[in-house]
Each structure stands twice: as C-alpha cells, then as structure tokens.
PAMARPA-76759 format. One record per residue (C-alpha): residue number from 1; residue in three letters; x, y, z. Coordinates in Angstrom, 3 decimals. Example, Ala and Ser with C-alpha at 12.3 -4.5 7.8 and 13.67 -1.06 7.14 Angstrom:
// PAMARPA-76759
1	Ala	12.300	-4.500	7.800 .
2	Ser	13.670	-1.060	7.140 .
//
This chain:
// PAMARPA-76759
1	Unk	-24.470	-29.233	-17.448 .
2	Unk	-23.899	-25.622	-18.166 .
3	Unk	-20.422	-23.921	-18.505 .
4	Unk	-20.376	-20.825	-16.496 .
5	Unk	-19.185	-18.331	-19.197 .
6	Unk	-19.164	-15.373	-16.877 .
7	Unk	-15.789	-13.733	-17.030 .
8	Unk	-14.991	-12.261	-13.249 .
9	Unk	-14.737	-8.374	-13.040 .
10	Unk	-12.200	-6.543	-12.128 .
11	Unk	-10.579	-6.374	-8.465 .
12	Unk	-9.830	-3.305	-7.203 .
13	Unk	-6.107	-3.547	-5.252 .
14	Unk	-5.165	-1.339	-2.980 .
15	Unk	-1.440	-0.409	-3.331 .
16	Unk	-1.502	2.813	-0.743 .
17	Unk	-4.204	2.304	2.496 .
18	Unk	-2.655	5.639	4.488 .
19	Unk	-4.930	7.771	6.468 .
20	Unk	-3.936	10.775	4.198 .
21	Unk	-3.945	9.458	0.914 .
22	Unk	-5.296	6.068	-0.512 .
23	Unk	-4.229	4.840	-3.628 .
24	Unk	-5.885	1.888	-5.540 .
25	Unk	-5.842	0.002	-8.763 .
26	Unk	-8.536	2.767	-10.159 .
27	Unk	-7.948	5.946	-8.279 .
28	Unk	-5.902	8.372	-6.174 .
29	Unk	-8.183	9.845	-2.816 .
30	Unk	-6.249	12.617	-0.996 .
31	Unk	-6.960	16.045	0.259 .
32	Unk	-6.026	17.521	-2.840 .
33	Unk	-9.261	15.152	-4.699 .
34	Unk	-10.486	12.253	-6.165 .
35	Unk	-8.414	11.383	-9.243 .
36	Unk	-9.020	8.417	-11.747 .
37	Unk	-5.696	6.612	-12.744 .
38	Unk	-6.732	6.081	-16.504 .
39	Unk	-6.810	9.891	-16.752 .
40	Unk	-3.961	10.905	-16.026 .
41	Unk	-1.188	11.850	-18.246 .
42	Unk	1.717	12.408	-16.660 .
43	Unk	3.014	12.393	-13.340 .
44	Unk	6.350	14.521	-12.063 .
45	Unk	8.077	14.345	-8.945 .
46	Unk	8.467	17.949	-7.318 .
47	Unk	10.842	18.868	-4.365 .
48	Unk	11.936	21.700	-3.058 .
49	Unk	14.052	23.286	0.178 .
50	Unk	12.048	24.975	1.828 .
51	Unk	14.290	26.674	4.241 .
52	Unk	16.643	29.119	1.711 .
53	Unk	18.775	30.429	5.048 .
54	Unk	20.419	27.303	5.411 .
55	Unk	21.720	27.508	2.471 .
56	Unk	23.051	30.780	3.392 .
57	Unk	24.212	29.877	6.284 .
58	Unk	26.255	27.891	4.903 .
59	Unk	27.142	30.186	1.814 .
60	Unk	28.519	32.282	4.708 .
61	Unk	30.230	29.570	7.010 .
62	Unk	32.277	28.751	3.628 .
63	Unk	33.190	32.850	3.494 .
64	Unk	34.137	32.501	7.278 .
65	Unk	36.704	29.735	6.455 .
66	Unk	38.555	31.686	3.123 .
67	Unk	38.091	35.091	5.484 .
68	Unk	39.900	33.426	8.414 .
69	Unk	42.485	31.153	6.222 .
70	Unk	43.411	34.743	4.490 .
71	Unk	43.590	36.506	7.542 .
72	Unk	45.584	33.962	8.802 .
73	Unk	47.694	34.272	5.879 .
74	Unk	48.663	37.636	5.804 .
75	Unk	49.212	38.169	9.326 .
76	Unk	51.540	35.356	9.534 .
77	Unk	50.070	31.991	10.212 .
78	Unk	48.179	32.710	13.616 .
79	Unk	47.076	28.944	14.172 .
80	Unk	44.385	30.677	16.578 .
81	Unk	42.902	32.213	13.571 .
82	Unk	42.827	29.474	11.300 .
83	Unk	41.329	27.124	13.830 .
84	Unk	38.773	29.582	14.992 .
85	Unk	37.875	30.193	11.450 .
86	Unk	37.832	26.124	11.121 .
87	Unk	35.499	25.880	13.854 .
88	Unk	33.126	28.282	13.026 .
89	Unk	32.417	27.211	9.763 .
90	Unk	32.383	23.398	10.888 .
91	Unk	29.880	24.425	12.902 .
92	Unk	27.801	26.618	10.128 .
93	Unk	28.011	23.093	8.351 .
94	Unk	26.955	20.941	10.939 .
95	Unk	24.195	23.127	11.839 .
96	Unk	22.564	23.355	8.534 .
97	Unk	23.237	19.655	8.015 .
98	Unk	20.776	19.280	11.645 .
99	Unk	18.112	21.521	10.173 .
100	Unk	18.349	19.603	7.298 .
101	Unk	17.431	16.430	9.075 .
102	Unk	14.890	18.017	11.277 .
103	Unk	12.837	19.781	8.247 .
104	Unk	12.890	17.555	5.537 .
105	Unk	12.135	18.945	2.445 .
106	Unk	8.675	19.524	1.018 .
107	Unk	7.714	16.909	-1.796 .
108	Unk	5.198	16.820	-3.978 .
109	Unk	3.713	14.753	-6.713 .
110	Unk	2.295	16.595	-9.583 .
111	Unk	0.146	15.171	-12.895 .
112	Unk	-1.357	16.720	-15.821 .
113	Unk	-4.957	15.268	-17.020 .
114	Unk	-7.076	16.501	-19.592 .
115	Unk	-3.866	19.609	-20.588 .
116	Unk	-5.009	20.825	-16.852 .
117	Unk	-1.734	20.242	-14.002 .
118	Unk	-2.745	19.603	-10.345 .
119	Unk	-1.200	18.233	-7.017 .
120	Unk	-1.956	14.908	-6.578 .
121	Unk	0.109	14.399	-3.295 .
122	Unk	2.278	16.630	-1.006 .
123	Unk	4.507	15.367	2.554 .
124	Unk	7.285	16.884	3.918 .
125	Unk	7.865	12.937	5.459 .
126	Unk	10.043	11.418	3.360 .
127	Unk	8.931	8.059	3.907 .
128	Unk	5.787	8.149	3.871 .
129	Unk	6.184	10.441	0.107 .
130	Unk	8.200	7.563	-0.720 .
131	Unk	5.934	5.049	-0.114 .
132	Unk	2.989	6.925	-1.643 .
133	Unk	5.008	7.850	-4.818 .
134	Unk	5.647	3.736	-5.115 .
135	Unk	2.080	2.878	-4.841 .
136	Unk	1.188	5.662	-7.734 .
137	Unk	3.683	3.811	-9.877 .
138	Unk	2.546	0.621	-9.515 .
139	Unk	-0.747	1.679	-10.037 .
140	Unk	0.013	3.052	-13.310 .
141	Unk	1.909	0.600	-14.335 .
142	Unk	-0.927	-1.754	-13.350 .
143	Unk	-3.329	0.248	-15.982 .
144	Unk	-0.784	0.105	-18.827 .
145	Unk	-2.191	-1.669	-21.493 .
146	Unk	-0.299	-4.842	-22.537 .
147	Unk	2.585	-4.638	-25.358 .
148	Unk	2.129	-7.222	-28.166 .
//
C-alpha cells in the first residue's frame, strides 16, 4: 500500500466577502485594484473631517457664549443675556454634533508596495471601514511568516 505523500495546497479564506471590496487570504479586490497581500509593505489608517464648517460653527458658538457671558458681565448680570448666549451656543454644539452623526467622516486605508503608496480602501460608513480594515489585518497577519 502506498502512502499518499501529497502535501494539500493552500486554501484561500475569505476574511472580507462585501460587494465593494473583497478581501482574502492572498489579495485585496476593490475599486481602487487588485492588490496581492505578500506585497505590501505597510498599511496606514487615514481619516479625515470632511466638513471644516462644523468645526467653525462651533469655533463660533464657543465665541457666542464668552461674547454673551461678557456682555452680560459688564452690563450688569442681564440673566436674559447670559441664557440667550447659553442657548445659542448649545445649539451651535448640538448642531454640529447632528452633522457629525449624519456625515461620518471619510476613511481610508492606505499601503505602500514596491516604495509606490496607493488607496487600498475608502468608506465614509464607519462600519463597514471597520469591518474591512479587520479583515486586512487578519489577512496580514495570516501571511506573517512564523517566529522561531
């Protein structure tokens, strides 16, 4: 009898199935290209705000309070001006804190292969960038060779 001494290749696993991005064992697939997980270098997490006038808003909603708490000051403790100046800039805050939740910000992940840096995957859905960004990290991690 014959001992089979045919090792079994490799099995590709698929840590990532989404329609826009697929990540496996071997490779990234997404809109931004086809990218081999043995060549890649490094990978970097990139996110950004996209929406710089919320921050002013609120840059000025905190200028709004000090105005109306100085005002308020000076012209003898008017109650009606340091609740109005409250108010408004409670509701500077609250409103960038809604835009905040209604446009996420844009996140990216970035890697550098072969000196050359490129997107690998963008989403301004958090969850979904989460999930993606875990399935690129177990796929590295998955091509690491052993330490002995």
């Amino acid at each position: 009898m014959a001992v089979n001494a045919e090792k079994p290749g490799p099995t590709r696993v698929v840590y990532y199935p989404g329609p826009r991005v697929v990540v496996t064992s071997d490779y990234i697939e997404s809109a931004e290209g086809y990218h081999r997980i043995s060549d890649l270098d490094d990978i970097d997490r990139v996110s950004t705000y996209a929406y710089p006038t919320s921050q002013m808003a609120l840059f000025t909603g905190i200028i709004e309070v000090l105005l109306g708490a100085g005002v308020a000051a000076v012209s003898g403790g008017s109650l009606a001006l340091v609740g109005s100046g409250l108010f408004a800039g409670a509701s500077m805050a609250a409103a960038v804190i809604h835009d905040g939740h209604r446009n996420p910000r844009w996140m990216a992940l970035r890697a550098i292969a072969n000196g050359r840096e490129f997107l690998l995957f963008q989403s301004r859905n958090q969850a979904e960038f989460e999930a993606v960004r875990r399935a690129v990290i177990r796929a590295v991690e998955a091509n690491r060779e052993p330490r002995l």
